[in-house]
C-alpha positions in Angstrom: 24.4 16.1 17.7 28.2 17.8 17.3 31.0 19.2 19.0 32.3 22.2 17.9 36.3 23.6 18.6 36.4 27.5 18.1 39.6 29.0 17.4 41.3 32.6 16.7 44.7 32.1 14.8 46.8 35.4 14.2 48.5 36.2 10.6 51.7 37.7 12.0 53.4 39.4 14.5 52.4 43.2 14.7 55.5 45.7 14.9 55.8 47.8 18.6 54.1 44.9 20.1 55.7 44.2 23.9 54.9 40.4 23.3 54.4 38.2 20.4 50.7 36.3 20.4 50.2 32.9 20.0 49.9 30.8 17.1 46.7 29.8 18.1 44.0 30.6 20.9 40.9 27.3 21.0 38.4 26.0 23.1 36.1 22.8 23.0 33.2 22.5 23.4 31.1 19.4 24.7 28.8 17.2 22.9 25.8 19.1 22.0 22.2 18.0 20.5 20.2 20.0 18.2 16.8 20.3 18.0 14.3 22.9 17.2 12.0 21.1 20.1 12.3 23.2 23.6 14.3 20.5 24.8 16.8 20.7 22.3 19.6 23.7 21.9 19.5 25.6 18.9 23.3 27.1 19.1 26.8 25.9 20.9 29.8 27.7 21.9 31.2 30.2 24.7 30.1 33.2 26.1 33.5 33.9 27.7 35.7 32.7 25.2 39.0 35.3 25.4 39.1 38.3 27.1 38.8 41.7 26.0 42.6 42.4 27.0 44.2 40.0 25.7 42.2 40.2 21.8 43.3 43.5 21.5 46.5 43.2 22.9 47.7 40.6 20.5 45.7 41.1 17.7 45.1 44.8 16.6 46.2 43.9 13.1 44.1 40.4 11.6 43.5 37.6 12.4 41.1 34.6 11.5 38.1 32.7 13.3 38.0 28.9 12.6 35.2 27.0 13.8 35.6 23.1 13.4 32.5 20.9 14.2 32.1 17.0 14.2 28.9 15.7 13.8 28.5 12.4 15.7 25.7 9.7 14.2 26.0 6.9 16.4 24.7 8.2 19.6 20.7 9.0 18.7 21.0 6.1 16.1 21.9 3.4 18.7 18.8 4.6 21.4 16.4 4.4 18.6 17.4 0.7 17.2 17.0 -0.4 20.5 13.5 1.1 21.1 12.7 -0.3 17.5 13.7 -3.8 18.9 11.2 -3.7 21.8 8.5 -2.9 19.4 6.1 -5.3 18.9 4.9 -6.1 15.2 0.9 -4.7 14.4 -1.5 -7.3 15.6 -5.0 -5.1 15.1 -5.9 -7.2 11.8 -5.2 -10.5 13.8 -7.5 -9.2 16.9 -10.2 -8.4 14.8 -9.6 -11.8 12.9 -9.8 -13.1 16.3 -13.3 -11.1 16.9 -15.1 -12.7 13.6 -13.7 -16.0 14.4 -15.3 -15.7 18.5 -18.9 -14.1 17.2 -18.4 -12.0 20.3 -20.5 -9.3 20.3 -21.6 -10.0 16.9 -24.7 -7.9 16.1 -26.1 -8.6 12.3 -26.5 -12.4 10.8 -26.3 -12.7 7.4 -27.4 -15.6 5.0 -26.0 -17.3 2.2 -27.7 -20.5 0.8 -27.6 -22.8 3.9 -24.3 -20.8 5.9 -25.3 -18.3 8.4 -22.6 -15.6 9.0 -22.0 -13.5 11.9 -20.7 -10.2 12.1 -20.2 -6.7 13.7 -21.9 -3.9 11.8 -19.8 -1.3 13.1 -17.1 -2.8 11.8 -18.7 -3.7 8.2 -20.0 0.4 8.1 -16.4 1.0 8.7 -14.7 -0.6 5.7 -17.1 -0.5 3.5 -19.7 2.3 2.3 -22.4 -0.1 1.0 -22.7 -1.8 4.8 -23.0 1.8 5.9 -25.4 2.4 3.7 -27.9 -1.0 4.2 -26.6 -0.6 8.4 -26.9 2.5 9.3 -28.7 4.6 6.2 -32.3 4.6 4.9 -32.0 0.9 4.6 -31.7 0.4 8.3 -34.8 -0.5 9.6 -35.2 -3.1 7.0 -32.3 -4.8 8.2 -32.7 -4.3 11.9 -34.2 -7.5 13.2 -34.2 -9.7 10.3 -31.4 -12.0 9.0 -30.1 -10.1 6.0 -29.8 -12.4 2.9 -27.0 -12.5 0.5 -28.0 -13.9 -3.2 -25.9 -14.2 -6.2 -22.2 -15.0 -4.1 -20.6 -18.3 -3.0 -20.9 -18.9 0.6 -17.4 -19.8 0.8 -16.4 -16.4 -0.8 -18.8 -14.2 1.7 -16.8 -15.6 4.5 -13.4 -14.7 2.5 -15.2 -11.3 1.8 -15.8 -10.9 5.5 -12.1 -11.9 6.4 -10.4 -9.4 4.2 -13.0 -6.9 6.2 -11.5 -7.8 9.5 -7.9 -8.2 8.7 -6.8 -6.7 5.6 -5.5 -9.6 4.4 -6.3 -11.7 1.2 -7.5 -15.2 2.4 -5.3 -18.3 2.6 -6.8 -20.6 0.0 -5.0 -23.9 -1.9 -3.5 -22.5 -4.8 -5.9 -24.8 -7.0 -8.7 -22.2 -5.9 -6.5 -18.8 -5.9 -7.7 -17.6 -9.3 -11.4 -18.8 -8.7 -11.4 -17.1 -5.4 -9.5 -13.7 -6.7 -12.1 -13.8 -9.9 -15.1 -13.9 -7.6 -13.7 -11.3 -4.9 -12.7 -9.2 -7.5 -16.8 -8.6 -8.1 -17.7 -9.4 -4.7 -15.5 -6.3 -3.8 -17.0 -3.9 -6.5 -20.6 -4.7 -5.6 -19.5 -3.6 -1.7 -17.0 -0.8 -2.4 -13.8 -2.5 -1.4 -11.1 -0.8 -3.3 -8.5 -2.4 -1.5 -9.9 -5.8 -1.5 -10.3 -5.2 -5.0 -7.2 -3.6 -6.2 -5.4 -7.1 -4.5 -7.9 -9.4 -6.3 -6.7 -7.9 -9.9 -3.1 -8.6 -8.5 -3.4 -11.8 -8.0 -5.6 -12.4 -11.4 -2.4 -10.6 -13.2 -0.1 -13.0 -12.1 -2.1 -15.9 -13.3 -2.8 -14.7 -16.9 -2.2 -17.6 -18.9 -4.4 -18.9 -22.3 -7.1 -20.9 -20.1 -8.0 -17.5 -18.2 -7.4 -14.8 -20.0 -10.5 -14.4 -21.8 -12.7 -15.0 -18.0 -10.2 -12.2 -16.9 -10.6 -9.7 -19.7 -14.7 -9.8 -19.2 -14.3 -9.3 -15.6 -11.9 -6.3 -16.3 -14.5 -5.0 -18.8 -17.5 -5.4 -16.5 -15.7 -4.3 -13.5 -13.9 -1.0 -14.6 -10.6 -2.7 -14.1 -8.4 -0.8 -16.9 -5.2 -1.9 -15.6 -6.1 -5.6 -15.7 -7.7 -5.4 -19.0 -4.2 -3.6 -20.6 -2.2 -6.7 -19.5 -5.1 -9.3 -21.3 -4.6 -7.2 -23.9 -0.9 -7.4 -24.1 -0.9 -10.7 -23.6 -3.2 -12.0 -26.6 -1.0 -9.3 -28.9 1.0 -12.4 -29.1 0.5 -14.2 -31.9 0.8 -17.9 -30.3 -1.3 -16.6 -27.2 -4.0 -15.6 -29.9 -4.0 -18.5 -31.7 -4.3 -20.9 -28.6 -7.0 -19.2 -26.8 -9.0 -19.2 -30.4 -9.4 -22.8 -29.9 -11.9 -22.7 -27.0 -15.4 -22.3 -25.8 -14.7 -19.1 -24.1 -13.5 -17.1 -27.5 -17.1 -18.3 -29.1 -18.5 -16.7 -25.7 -16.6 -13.7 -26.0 -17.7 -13.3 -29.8 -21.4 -13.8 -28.8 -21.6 -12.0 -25.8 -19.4 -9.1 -25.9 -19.3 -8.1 -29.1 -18.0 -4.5 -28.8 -15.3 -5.8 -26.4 -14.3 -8.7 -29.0 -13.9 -5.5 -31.2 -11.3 -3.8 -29.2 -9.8 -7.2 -29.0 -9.4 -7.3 -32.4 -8.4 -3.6 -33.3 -5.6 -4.3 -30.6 -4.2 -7.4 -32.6 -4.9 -5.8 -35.8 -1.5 -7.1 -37.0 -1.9 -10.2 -37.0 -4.2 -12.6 -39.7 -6.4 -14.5 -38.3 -9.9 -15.5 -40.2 -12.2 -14.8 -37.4 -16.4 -15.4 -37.9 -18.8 -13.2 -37.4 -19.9 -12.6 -34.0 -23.7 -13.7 -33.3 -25.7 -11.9 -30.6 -26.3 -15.0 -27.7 -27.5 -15.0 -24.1 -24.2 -17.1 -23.3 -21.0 -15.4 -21.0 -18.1 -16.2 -20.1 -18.1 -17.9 -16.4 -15.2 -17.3 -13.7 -13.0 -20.3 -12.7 -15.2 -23.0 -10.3 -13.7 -24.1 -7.6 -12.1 -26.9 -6.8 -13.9 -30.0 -5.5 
């Protein structure tokens, strides 16, 4: 929006003229809002602004054009901070938390050891490509009428799984079982395609690097295509003192035994520093995520 003042301002007096002009000839105009919408104007002025008479009666020599514009702010700001105040703040996650929690209309059951879990597979097929696929793909008339079952994933991280699902948000656990839970989400959301889900989990697990995890995180990282995560295990056992403490437990035999090529890379990376290191010998054992707390 802006108000414009147009003037014509002569340079000097002409000679044989019967009357001096004036110093100055103006009009304002009003307030005026621009807009290339067809509700807004796209030029401001006047279409009568001095008559033909009168311009070349007092000005047949020069003379200059000045157009001064103010631009006002407040006006437009103000209505929109006060239709942003009336807004209320997204609630879709907490309705469809709301959804899970009710079981209403809940069309697929799902089992986990003893836990039943019920769901809504339009939802699942939604937010995740490997529901689509088992829900509503080849797959679906095997899962039609019968309780699907869910091996190899802790109950009690399904139903985190299926709460991320529903509202986008990382669950609210004690902060005993936040790296447990953010391990086993972390795989639970690369066996189902949850990108976001998963790109939180590796969060979480970088902020909790420390010498009692870093060796559980760097295997997940490796088995899970998580590059980013595996860079900052990597920077942090470059230390020599981070080294040196997690070389005192059972998961660096693991690591040796059961990921030889990645205990490789660890060691090319912290090529600088020396350490006598065995041998790695092949072994059925691996390195476990966190339990949870009793």
């Amino acid at each position: 929006m802006g108000r414009g003042d147009s003037r014509v301002m002569t340079q000097g007096p002409s000679e044989g003229r019967e009357s001096a002009p004036p110093s100055q000839y103006w009009k304002k105009s009003p307030v005026t809002t621009f807009s290339l919408l067809a509700e807004g104007a796209r030029c401001s002025g006047h279409k009568k602004f001095i008559q033909t008479k009168d311009f070349q009666r007092w000005w047949k020599d020069s003379f200059w054009i000045r157009c001064d514009v103010t631009v006002v702010k407040d006006i437009r700001v103000e209505t929109t901070a006060a239709q942003a105040q009336d807004l209320p703040p997204p609630d879709l996650g907490r309705n469809l938390g709301e959804l899970l929690e009710s079981q209403f209309g809940a069309d697929v059951e799902f089992m986990d050891g003893d836990e039943v879990f019920m769901a809504h597979r339009i939802v699942l097929a939604a937010r995740s490509s490997v529901f689509k696929a088992e829900l509503y793909g080849q797959m679906k008339e095997k899962y039609r009428m019968t309780c699907i079952q869910i091996d190899d994933m802790d109950p009690r991280v399904f139903k985190a799984m299926l709460h991320f699902i529903y509202t986008d948000s990382f669950p609210d656990v004690h902060k005993d079982d936040k790296i447990a839970m953010a391990q086993h989400l972390l795989v639970a959301a690369d066996r189902y395609n949850l990108e976001r889900l998963k790109f939180i989990s590796v969060n979480v697990l970088r902020s909790f690097i420390d010498p009692t995890t870093v060796l559980a995180t760097l295997a997940l990282a490796e088995q899970h295509g998580c590059s980013r995560l595996k860079e900052e295990c990597f920077k942090f056992l470059k230390s020599r003192q981070n080294l040196t403490a997690v070389m005192e437990s059972d998961d660096f035999e693991h690591l040796m035994r059961s990921s030889p090529s990645l205990f490789k890379e660890l060691l090319a990376k912290c090529s600088s520093h020396s350490l006598h290191i065995h041998d790695p010998v092949q072994s059925s054992q691996t390195i476990k995520s966190a339990p949870f707390a009793s």
